[in-house]
Structure formats: structure tokens, C-alpha cells
C-alpha positions in Angstrom: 219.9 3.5 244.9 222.0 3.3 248.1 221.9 6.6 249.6 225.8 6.9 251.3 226.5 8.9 254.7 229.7 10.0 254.9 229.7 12.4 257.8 226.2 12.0 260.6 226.5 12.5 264.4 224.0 9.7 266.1 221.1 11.6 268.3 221.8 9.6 271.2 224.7 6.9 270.2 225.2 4.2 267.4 224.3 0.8 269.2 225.0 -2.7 267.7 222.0 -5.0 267.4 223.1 -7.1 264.3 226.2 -8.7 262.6 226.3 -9.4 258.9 227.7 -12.7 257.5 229.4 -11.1 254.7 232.4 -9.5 254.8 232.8 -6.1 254.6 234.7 -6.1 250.8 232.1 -8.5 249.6 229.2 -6.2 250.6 230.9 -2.7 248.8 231.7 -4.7 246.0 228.1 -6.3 245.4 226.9 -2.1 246.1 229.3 -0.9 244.1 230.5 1.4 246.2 234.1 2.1 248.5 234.5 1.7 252.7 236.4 3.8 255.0 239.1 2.7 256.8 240.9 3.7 259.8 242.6 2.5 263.4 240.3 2.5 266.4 242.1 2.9 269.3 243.1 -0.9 271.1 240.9 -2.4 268.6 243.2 -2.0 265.2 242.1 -1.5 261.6 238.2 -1.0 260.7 236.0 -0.7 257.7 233.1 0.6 257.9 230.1 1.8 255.3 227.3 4.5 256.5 223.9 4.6 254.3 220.6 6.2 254.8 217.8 3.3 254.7 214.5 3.2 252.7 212.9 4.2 255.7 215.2 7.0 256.5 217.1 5.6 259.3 220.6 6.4 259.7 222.9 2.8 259.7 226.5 1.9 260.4 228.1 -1.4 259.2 231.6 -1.9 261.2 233.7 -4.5 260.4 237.0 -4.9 262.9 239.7 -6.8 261.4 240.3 -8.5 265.1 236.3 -9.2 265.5 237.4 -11.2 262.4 240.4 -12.6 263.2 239.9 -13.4 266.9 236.4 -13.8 267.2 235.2 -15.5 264.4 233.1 -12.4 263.7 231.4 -13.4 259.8 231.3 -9.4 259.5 230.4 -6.3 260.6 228.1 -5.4 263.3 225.2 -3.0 262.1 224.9 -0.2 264.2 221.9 2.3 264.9 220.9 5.4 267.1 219.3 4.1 270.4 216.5 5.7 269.8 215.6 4.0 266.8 216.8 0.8 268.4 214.3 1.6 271.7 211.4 2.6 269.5 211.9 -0.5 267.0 212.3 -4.1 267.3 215.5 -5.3 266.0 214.1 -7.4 264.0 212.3 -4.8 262.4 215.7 -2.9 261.9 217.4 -6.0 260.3 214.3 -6.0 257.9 215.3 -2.3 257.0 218.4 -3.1 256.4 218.1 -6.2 254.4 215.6 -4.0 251.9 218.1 -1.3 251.5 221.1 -3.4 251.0 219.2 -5.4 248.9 220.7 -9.0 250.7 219.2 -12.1 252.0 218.1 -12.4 255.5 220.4 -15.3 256.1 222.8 -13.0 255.5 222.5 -11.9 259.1 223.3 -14.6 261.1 223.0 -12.5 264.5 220.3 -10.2 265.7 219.9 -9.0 269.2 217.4 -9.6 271.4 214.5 -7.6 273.4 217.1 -7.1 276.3 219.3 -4.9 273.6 216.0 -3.3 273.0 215.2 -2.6 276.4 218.9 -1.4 277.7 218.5 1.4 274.5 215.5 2.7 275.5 216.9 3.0 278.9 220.0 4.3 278.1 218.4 7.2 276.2 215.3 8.0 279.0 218.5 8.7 280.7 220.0 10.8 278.2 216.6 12.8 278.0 216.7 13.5 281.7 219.9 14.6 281.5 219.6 16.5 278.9 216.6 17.9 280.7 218.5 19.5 283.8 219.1 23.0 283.6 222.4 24.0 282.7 222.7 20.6 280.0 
């Protein structure tokens, strides 16, 4: 059973590092379950879905409605916390997420590379330090 988040704040911050090829409706409807909707500011309407994984990892699937429209986006992107995205290959990640939402890996037509790997474990050594200075 899909274990739904409605309310999580990410560690360090939700990064992309996969887009689904099915859209957003198509997905809650095959789960049987509904998506939130709202206006992000000078990017319009968005649906998105939060769920716990198998594994425990926290995920994010956003879908924008001009991703779609404009960019030919299939659907949404799949977000998770840069630490989980430093520690683990995104590969790896699309794997957990394909076993929770129980979908086809052809069903994500877009993974990220090692680079996205590397930039999120940069981003969050620098977080660490930061949060490391007296007075953080």
C-alpha cells in the first residue's frame, strides 16, 4: 500500500533527478488516490503527489501544467532530499520509485546523471558547513 505524505519538510531541499512519462491524473488514478493542486508563483498551476517509498525515502512527483504545455514535459519530475540524491545513484532512486509506485521502468523516460549526483552532495557539504558555524 502507498504510504501518502501530505505535509514533510525536506532535510536539505527536494531536488529533481527524474521525470515520469505519465501524467500526473493517470498515475493517482492507476493508485487510487487524489493530488494536490495549487499556483506556483511565475510557473502557474501544479499537481503534485508526496509518498513515503518501500525503502523509506521521502518522494515528490510535480507535474507543472506549462512543463507540459510548453516543454513537452510527459509528466512530473520526481523530486528527493539532496541527501538521498548525494548518497544514492539516481538510478538507484528511480528503482525505488518504480517498486513503490508499482510502474514500468519505461515509464521514466528521464533520469539524471552523475553530475546531478555530484552538484547534491555539494550543495548539502555546504549546507553542513553552514549549518556548522556558530550562531546557525
Amino acid at each position: 500500500m502507498l504510504e501518502l505524505v501530505d505535509s514533510y519538510t525536506w532535510p536539505n531541499d527536494g531536488i529533481p533527478f527524474a521525470g515520469l512519462g505519465l501524467r500526473m491524473d493517470d498515475l493517482a488514478s492507476r493508485l487510487g488516490v487524489a493530488v494536490h493542486t495549487w499556483d506556483v508563483d511565475g510557473l502557474g498551476p501544479a499537481r503534485c503527489l508526496g509518498f513515503r517509498s518501500v525503502s523509506g525515502r521521502v518522494y515528490l512527483l510535480q507535474e507543472l501544467e506549462l512543463a507540459v504545455r510548453y516543454h513537452g514535459a510527459p509528466g512530473p519530475e520526481v523530486h528527493v532530499d539532496a541527501a538521498e540524491l548525494a548518497t544514492f545513484c539516481p538510478e538507484a532512486l528511480v528503482h525505488d520509485v518504480v517498486a513503490t509506485l508499482g510502474i514500468a521502468r519505461q515509464n521514466v523516460p528521464f533520469v539524471a546523471d552523475k553530475s546531478v549526483q555530484q552538484n547534491a552532495a555539494a550543495l548539502v557539504a555546504r549546507w553542513s558547513a553552514e549549518r556548522a558555524k556558530p550562531g546557525s
